[in-house]
C-alpha positions in Angstrom: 0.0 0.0 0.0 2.9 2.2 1.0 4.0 1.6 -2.9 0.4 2.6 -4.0 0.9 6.2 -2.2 5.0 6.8 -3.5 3.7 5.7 -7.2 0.7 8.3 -7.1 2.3 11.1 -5.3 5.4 10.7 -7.8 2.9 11.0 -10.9 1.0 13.5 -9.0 4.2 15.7 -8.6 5.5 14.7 -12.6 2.1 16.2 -13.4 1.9 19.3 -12.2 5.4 20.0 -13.3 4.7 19.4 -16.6 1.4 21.3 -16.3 3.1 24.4 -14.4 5.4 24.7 -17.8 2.6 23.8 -20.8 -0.6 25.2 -19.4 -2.4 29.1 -18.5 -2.5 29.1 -15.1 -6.9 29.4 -15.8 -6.5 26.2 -17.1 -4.2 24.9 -14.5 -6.6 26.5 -11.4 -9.8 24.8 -13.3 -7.6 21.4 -12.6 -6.6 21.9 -9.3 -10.3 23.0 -8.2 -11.6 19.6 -10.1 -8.6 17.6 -8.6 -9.7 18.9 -4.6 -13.4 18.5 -5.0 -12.5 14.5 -6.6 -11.0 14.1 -3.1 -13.0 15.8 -1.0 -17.0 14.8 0.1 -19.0 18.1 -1.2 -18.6 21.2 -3.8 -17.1 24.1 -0.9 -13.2 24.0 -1.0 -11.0 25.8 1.4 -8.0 27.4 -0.6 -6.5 30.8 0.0 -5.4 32.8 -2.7 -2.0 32.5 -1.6 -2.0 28.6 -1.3 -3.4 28.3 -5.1 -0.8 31.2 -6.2 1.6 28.9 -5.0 0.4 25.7 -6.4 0.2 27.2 -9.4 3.3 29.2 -9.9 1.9 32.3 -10.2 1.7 35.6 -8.2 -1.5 36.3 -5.9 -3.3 38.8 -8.5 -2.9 36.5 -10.9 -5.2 33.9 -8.7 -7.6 36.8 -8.0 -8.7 37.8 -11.5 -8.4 34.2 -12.7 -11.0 32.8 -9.8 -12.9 36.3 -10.4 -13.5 34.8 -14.5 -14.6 31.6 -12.9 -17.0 33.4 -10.8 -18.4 35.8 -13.6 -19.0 32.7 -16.0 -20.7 30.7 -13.3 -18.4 28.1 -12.7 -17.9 28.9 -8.8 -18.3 31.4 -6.1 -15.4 32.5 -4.2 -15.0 34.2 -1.0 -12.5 34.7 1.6 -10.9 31.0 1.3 -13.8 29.5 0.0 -14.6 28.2 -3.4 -17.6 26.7 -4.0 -17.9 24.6 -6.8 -20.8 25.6 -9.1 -21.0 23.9 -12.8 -18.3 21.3 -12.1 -18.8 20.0 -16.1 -17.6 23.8 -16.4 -14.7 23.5 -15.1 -13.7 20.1 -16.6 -14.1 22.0 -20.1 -11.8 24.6 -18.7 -9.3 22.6 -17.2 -6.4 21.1 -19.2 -6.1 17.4 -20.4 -3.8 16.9 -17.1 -7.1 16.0 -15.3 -8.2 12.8 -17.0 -4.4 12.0 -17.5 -3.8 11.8 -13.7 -7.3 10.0 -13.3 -6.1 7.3 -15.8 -2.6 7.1 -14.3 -4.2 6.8 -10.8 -6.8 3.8 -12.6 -4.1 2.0 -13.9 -1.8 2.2 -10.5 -4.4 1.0 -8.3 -5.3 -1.7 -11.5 -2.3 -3.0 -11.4 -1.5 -3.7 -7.7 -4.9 -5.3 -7.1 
């Protein structure tokens, strides 16, 4: 099991990397919003500006009028640390292909060590 977690973290980690260099970061914060809410039980997410400027490699501002878009085109509503998840379909369409990529690397992990 302890294999399981180092082999999903590591693709998690080559992921992003590669995402950080070949995607807009409004593409990249539409993944990471659909990444949280596939782990999480429920459509309200608590991330900070600052936490997704960093996960993103971007600067704070950048984050701000990025989530504001998201907000204007109905895909969520965000305030003070809080996103909640509105058209989640949205999102998918406005995230890049990393999402399904890591879903079908994660499939394949757990596949293969059953």
């Amino acid at each position: 099991m302890a294999l399981l977690g180092s082999e999903l973290m590591l693709a998690q980690m080559q992921h992003t990397a590669a995402c950080n260099a070949l995607h807009t970061a409004d593409r990249r914060l539409c993944r990471w919003i659909v990444q949280v809410r596939d782990r999480i039980d429920g459509d309200v997410i608590r991330l900070t500006h600052d936490f997704l400027a960093q996960m993103l490699a971007v600067r704070r501002p950048t984050v701000s009028l990025i989530a504001y878009g998201l907000q204007q085109a109905g895909l969520i509503r965000y305030q003070r640390g809080k996103i909640a998840i509105l058209d989640r379909a949205g999102l998918e369409r406005g995230a890049c292909d990393c999402v399904g990529a890591l879903r079908e690397k994660t499939r394949r992990i757990i596949t293969d060590l059953a």
